[in-house]
N, C-alpha and C positions, 0 to 999 in steps of 0.2 A: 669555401673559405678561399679568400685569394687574396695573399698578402704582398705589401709595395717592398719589395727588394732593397728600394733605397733608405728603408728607414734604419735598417741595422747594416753593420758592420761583418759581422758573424752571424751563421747561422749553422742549422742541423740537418741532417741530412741522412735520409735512409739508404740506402744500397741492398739487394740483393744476391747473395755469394749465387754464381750460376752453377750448374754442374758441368760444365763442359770447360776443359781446360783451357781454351784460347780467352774463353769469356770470363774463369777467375781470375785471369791475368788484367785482364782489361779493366775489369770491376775493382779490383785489389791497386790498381792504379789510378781510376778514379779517386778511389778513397786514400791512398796514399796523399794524391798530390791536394785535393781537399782540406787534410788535417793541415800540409802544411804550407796552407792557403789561410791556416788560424778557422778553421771551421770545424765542428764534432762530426763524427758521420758512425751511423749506428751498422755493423757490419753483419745483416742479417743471414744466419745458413740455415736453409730448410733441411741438408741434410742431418741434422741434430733429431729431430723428431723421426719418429717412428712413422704416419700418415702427413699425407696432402692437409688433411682435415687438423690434425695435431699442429703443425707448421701454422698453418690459416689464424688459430686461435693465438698463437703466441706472437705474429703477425702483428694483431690487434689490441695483443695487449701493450706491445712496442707503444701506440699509439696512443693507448689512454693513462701507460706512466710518461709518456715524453711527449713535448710537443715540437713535431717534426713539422718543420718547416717545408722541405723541398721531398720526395721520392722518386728516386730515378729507375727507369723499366726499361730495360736494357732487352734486344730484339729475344733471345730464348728465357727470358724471365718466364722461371715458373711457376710459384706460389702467388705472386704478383698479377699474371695475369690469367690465372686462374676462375672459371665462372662456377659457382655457387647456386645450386640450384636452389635449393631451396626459398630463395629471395631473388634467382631468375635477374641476379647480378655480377659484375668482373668484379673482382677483388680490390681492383684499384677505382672505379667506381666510388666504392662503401669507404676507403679512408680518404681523412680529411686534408691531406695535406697537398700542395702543387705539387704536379707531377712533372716527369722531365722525361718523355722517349727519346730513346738511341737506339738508332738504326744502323747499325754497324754492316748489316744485311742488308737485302731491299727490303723499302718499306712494305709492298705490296705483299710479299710471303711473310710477312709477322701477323697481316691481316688475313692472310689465308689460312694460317696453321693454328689460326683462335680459337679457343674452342667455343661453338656451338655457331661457326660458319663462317664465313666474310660476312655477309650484311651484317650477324651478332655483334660480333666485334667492331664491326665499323660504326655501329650505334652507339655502341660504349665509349668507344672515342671520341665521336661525336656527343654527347653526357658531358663529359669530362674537359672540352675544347677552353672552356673560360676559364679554366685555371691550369693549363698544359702548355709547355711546349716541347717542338719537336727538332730534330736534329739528325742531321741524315748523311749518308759517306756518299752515296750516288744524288748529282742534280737532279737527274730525272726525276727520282723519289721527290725532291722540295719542290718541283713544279708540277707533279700531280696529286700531292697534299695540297696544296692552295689551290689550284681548279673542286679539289672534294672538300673547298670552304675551309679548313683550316689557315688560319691568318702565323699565327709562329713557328715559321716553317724555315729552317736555318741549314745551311752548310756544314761539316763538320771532319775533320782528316782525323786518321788514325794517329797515333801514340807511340815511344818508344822509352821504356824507364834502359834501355840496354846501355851498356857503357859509353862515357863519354870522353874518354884518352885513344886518340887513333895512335896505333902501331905503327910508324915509317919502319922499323928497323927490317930489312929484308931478312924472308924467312923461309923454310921447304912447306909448302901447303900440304895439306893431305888428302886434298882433291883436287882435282881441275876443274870440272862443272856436277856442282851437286844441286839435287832441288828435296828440298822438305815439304813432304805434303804428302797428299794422295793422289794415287795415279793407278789407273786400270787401263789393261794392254791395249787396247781398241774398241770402236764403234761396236762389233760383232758380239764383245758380250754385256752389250745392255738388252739381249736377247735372249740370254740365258740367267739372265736374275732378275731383272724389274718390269716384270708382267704388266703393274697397273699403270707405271709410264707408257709402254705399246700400250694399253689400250685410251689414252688419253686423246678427244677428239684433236687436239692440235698436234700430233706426233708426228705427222709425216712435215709438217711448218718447221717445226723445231730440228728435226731431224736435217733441212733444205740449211738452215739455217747453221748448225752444227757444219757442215762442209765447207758452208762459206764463211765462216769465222775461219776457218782450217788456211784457207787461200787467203785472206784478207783479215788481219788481226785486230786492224783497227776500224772495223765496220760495225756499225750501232745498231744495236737490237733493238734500241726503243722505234724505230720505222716501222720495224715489223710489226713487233707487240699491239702496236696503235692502227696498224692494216688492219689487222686479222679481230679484232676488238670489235670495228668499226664495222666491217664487214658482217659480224655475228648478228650484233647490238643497232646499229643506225647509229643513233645518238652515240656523239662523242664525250657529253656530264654526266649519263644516267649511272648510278652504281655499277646496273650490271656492266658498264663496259668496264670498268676501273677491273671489276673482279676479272673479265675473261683478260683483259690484259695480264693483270697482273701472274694470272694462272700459267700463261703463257712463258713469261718471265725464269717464274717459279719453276715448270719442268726443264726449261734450257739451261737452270743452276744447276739441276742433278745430277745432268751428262756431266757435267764438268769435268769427276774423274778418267773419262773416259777420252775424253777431248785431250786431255793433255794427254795420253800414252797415243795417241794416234801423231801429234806433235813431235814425244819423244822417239818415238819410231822413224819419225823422219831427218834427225841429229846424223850430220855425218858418221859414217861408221868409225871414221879412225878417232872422233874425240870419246874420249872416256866420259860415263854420264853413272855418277853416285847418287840414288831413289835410297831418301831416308822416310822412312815410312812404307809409302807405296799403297796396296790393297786397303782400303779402310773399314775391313771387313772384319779386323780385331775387335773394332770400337762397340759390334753387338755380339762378339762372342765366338765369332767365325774366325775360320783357320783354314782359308781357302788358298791362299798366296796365288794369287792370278795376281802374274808376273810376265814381262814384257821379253819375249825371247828375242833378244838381238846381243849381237857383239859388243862388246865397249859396257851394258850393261850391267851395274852392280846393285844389290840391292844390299839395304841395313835395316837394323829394327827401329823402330820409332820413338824418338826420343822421350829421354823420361820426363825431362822437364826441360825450361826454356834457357835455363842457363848451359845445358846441351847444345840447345839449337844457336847460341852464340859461340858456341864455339866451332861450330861448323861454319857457319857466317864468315865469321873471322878466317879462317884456314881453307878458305874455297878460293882459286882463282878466280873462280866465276861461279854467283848462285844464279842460277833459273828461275826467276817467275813467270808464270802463267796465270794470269788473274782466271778466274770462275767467270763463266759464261754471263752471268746476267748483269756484270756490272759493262757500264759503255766506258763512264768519263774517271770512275773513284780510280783512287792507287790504293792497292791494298796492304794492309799490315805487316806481309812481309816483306814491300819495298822498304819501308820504313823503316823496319830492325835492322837489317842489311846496311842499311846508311848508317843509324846509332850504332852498331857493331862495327864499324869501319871496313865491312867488307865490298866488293865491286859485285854488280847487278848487272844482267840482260833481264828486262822486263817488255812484256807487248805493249806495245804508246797507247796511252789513256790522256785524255785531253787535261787533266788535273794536276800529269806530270810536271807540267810548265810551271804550276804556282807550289811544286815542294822543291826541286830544283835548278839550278841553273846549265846542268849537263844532261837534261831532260832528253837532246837526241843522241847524245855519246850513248845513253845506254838503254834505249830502245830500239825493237825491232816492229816490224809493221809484218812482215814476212816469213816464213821460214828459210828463203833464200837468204833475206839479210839475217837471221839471227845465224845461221851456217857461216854465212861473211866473218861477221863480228867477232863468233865464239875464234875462230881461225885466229884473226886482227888480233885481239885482245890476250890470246895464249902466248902469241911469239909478240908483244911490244909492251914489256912489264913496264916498264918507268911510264906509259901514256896512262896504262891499264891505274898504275896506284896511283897517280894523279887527279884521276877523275871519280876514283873511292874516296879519297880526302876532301874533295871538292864536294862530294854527294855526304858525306861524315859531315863535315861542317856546317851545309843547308839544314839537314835533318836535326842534329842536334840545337841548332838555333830556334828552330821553330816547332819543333811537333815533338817537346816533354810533354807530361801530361798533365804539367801546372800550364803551360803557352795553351792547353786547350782548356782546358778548365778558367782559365781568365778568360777567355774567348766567350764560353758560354754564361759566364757569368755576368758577360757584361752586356747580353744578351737579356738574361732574367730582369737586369735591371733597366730597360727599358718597357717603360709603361703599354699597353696596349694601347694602340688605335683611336683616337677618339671618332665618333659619327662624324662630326666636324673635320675633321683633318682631310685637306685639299690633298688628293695624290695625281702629279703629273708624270706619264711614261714620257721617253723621246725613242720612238720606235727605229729599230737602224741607223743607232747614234753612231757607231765605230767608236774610233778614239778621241772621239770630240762631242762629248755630253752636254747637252746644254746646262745649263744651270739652275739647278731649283728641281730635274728631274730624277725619274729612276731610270737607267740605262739598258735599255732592249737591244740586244745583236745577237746572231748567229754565233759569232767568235766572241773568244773571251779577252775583248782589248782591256788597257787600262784603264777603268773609270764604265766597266759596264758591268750593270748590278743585274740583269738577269739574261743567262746565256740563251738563247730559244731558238728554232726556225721556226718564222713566220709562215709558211709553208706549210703548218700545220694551225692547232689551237691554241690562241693565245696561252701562256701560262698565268691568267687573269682571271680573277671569278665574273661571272654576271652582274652588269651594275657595279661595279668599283672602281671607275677610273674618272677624277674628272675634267683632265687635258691629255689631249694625246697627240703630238709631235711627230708628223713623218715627212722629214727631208730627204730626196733622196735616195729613197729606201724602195717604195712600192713600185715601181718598175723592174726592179727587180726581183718581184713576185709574181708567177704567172698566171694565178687564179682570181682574177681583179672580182669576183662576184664574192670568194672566200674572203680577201683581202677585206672588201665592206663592211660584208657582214661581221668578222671578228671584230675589229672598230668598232660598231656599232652594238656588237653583244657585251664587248667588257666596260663602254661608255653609263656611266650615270647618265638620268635623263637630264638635257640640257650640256652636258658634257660639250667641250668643245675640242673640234678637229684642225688641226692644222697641217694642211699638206702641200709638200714642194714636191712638184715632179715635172720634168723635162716632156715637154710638147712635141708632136707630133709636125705641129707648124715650124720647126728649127729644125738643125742639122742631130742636136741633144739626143735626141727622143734612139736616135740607131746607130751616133757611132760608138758604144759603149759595148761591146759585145758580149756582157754581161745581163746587158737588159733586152725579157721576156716579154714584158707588158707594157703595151702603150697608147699614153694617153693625152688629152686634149682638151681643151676649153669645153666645148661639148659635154665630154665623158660624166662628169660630175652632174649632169642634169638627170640621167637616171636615176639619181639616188636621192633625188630631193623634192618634198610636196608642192613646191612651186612649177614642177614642171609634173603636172599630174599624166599626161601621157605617156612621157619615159617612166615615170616610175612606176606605172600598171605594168608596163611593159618588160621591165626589168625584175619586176617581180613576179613574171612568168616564167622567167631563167633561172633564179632560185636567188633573190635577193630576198632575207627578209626583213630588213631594218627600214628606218627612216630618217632622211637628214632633211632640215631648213636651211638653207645658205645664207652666209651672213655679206660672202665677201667672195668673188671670182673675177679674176684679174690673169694678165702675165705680162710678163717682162721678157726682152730681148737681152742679150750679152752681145760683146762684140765680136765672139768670134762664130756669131752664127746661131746661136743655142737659141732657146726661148723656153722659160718655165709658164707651169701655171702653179699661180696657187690659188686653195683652194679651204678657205675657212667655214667648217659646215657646225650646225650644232643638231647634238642628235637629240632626236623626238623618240618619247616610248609614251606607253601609255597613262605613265606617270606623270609626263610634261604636257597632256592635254587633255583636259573634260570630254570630247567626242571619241566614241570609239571603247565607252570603256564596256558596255554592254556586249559588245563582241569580245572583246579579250577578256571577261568573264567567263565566258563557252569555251574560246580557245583553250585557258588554262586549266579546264576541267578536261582535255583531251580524251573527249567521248570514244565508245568505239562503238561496235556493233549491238553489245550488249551493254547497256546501263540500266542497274539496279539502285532503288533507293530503299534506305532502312528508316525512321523515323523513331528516336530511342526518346523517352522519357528519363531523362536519365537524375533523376529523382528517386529512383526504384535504389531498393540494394543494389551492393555492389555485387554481389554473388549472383544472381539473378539476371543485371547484365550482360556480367562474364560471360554464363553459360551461355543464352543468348547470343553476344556476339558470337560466342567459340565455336556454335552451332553453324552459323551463317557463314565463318569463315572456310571449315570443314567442307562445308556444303560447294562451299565456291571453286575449294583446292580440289576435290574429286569431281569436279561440274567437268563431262566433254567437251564444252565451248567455254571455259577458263580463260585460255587466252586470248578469249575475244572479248571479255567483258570489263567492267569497271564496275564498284560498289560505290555509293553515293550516300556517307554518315551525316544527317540531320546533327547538328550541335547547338543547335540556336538557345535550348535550354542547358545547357551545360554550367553547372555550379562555376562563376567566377573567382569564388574563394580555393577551389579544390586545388591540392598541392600540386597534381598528377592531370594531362594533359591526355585528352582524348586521343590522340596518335600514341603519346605512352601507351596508352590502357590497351589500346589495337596492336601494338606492337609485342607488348609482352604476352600477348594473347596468342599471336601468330608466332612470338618467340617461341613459347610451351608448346604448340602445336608440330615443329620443327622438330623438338626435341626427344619429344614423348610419344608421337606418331607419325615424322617422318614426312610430313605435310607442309612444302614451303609457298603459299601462297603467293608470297611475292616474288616468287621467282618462277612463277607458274604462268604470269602474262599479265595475270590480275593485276590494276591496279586500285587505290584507295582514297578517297577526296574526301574531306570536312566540308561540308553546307554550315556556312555560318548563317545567322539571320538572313533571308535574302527576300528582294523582294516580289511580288508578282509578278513585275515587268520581267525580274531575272529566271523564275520558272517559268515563265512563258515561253523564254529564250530557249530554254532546255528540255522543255517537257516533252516536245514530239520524239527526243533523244532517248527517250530514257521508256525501257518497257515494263515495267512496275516496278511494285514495292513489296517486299517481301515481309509480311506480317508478324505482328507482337501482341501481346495480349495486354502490352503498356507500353504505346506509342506517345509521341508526343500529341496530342489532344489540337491542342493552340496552332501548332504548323500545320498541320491536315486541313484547320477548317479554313485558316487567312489566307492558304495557297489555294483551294475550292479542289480536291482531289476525288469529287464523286466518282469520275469516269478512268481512275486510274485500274490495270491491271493489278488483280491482287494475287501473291504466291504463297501461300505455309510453307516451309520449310519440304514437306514430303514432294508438296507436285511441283515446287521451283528444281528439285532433283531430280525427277522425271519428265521435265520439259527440255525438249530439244527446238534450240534458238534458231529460225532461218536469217 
């Protein structure tokens, strides 16, 4: 079901009550600023029921006495995104209504902590994509949700219901620098409690990378995460890299606590530092108090609730934030109470600061030399100090109630999807000067640039979706002119058109800019293009792999010496031309050493399939050359009415096998291709590739005899598991 936003006024809305206190609050704000937005919103608690399973039923009965419009799944939603085995589905799956993720968290550990795996869960969201959208605190999260194909991939700041009357009246505080949160004394004991973080193969990454946050606060974890990914995996779209990134991500969240007490540890000794909370070892029962032995510190117990934590807000000279390791660009939730509270903040600079307010560098540190500065500055100069609470009260409260986000998102819902049709043009390194008609690509977040990225890496573009792309100015100062192409070229529709200005090599342009890495020329553009078939064999032994036609290659002189080229290419796939499609056939079946073909009649029961397939998958997931192989599904007879899709049926197949035996084939090397009808020319192409077919007792009959397969290798099941592959 996926209903047009715009045709009512009002609508309804589920919510999930979380169990964690940060997240009732958040939820219970939602649904506040909702109602009085004139909307119903049904306030679900699983803690009412006795079972998971109790919750799940009444869940769905929500759904078949009401019709709910919208359902929001909020990052530790847990009866919501709960998997059901018995129908080998997510919860949110099986009801009807558009769903709405918040990612308050990173995205990437809501998919990690899914239950029955990342790939599980990422299929499920993938299921559910045409009537979902998504909304996320960290950019990084929205531009590698749209590289993993989802298209409703939004922005989203935290919330503040906290008061909105700032105090001028001078007052005695009752701290001088407090911080609320959790905090563990140092590096030293994430070695005496979290055993399966040390044994996690990225721990000594994370661990590199932990120090150098420590020295440098405002350095981005997303470079690493995408190295070390990269490095594991090759490909930078295949799932698994998503996952080892994001895995990556996910154990650098953990230390958090421990990051910041290595932090606090290094607060001059003569400022007094008040730790409300501290150890978060209450939260499972524990009563360990690992506490930070230094001078100056004090510790308190953990507030009971949030109307507490404003008033500590309020009555602190100075609150402390230290954002959690895995976010680079978000501000997190307790800058933004601190502001609604009217109190003053030292927070570590987050690129995001700049669009919640206008005292963005009054009250961040990048260092712990400057935040020792600051705390100093800021203790003895009260009149600057309340000025710039007022100032940071005012921003916050104007823009980030949780009705300013809920309109946000709302207005959001109410644009239509995408049409096929709909022309989308980037201007790659627009800066502050977007052309017009496009979407705005830069590094920085100038005014008028809609998506933040370095170019320097992977587009934040899927495959095939762009079809003008704009680079003035820009690609010279990218130094991997082979990367540069090809990304152009990979996020290019076929036929797509390129437009590029770039400072030549024949002017003085091209070198006095000392900015610019890469440099190019009238020439340079001939590698990349089928009308110069020499260059382009040639450059595609360097690691080009795309292909452009040239429409237009020209330059111009300036007077003061310069000279551009530009350079109009239009890109060719194999979609934009009849020859070649025979090869990229083979290519995208990416053979390896072992390819196996199955031939199902799939006519047969469905139980007798199953077994079948679930045989052949088993067989493949305990095969010693696993990771060298590829399975090859015959589908040419596959019922065109059937509801459920041959990759379904294979998926939930290897799903169950995962679950119930511990067997993940796809994560094993193996991978899995659909033969649709093909024709003899095209097993001609592939058949020397492929070293038999593993046998059924109800093959497809019709494909066996049209393809001519007398002389294929044949395997049973028992001697395909005792063959070893050379």
């Amino acid at each position: 079901m996926e209903i047009e936003p715009q045709a009512r006024q009002s609508y309804t809305f589920l919510i999930e009550r979380s169990p964690t206190p940060i997240y009732q609050r958040i939820t219970r704000g939602f649904k506040d600023a909702l109602e009085t937005l004139g909307h119903k919103v049904l306030y679900f608690d699983p803690t009412q029921y006795q079972s998971d399973e109790e919750a799940r039923k009444n869940l769905f009965k929500n759904f078949e006495i009401n019709e709910i419009d919208y359902c929001f799944l909020f990052s530790n939603s847990v009866i919501l995104k709960s998997y059901i085995r018995e129908i080998k589905q997510f919860v949110f799956e099986v009801i009807p209504s558009n769903l709405i993720f918040v990612y308050h968290d990173r995205s990437g550990c809501s998919f990690l902590v899914g239950q029955g795996g990342f790939k599980a869960y990422y299929q499920a969201v993938e299921n559910v994509k045409d009537r979902s959208w998504h909304f996320c605190l960290e950019c990084n999260d929205v531009i590698d949700l749209r590289l993993m194909g989802f298209e409703r991939v939004y922005p989203i700041f935290h919330a503040s219901e906290f008061g909105s009357d700032y105090a001028k009246d001078e007052k005695d505080y009752e701290y001088n620098i407090s911080f609320v949160g959790h905090v563990l004394p140092s590096f030293a004991e994430i070695y005496k409690s979290t055993e399966e973080i040390l044994k996690a193969p990225c721990f000594h990454r994370v661990a590199a990378e932990f120090w150098n946050r420590l020295v440098k606060h405002d350095r981005k974890t997303e470079n690493y995460a995408h190295d070390l990914a990269s490095q594991i995996v090759g490909s930078t779209s295949s799932l698994k890299f998503f996952e080892k990134k994001f895995y990556y991500v996910y154990v650098l969240g953990i230390l958090t606590p421990f990051f910041r007490g290595e932090l606090i540890q290094r607060i001059n000794d003569e400022f007094e530092v008040d730790i409300v909370g501290g150890d978060p070892g209450y939260i499972s029962g524990l009563s360990e108090n690992r506490n930070i032995e230094k001078n100056g510190v004090k510790y308190h117990p953990p507030t009971k609730d949030y109307a507490e934590s404003q008033y500590i807000y309020e009555n602190s000279k100075i609150n402390l934030n230290i954002t959690s390791l895995q976010f680079d660009e978000a501000v997190v939730n307790r800058v933004i109470d601190v502001g609604a509270a009217g109190g003053f903040i030292l927070t570590d600079w987050k690129n995001d600061l700049k669009k919640v307010t206008s005292v963005h560098q009054e009250i961040s540190y990048r260092t712990i030399e400057e935040l020792n500065y600051k705390i100093d500055y800021y203790l003895t100069h009260e009149t600057e100090r309340q000025e710039i609470a007022e100032q940071l009260h005012q921003d916050v409260i104007s823009n980030y109630r949780y009705e300013n986000v809920v309109r946000d998102m709302m207005s959001k819902l109410n644009q239509m999807p995408s049409s096929e049709s709909e022309v989308i043009r980037i201007d790659l390194g627009c800066g502050p000067r977007k052309a017009e008609g496009f979407l705005g690509v830069d590094i920085y977040d100038w005014e008028g640039v809609d998506v933040v990225a370095d170019l320097t890496r992977q587009f934040p573009f899927q495959n095939n979706s762009i079809d003008e792309i704009r680079a003035y100015d820009v690609i010279e100062h990218l130094s991997d002119r082979i990367h540069t192409m090809n990304e152009i070229w990979r996020i290019g529709k076929p036929e797509a058109i390129v437009d590029i200005w770039v400072p030549s090599t024949d002017g003085r342009g091209a070198f006095q800019d000392p900015t610019h890495v890469s440099f190019w020329n009238i020439n340079s553009f001939k590698y990349y293009c089928n009308e110069f078939p020499a260059y382009l064999d040639l450059c595609k032994s360097y690691g080009f792999k795309g292909e452009y036609s040239l429409i237009n290659l020209s330059q111009q002189e300036s007077d003061d010496g310069g000279v551009h080229v530009r350079a109009i290419l239009k890109v060719i796939k194999p979609e934009s031309r009849k020859e070649g499609s025979l090869e990229d056939f083979v290519k995208n079946l990416k053979l390896k050493k072992v390819n196996l073909a199955i031939f199902i009649d799939w006519t047969q029961p469905e139980e007798a399939i199953g077994e079948f397939l679930g045989d052949v998958l088993r067989s493949i997931a305990t095969h010693p050359d696993r990771e060298d192989m590829n399975l090859l599904v015959d589908v040419s007879n596959f019922p065109q009415e059937s509801e459920i899709s041959p990759e379904e049926i294979i998926s939930e197949i290897a799903l169950t096998l995962m679950l119930e035996e511990n067997l993940d084939i796809l994560n094993e090397g193996a991978e899995i291709f659909m033969l649709p009808r093909i024709s003899q020319m095209q097993w001609q192409a592939i058949s020397s590739y492929v070293c038999g077919r593993i046998q059924w007792e109800h093959e497809n009959a019709n494909t066996l005899a049209s393809l001519e397969m007398e002389n294929m290798q044949l395997y049973d099941l028992t001697s395909f598991s005792r063959t070893v592959f050379k």
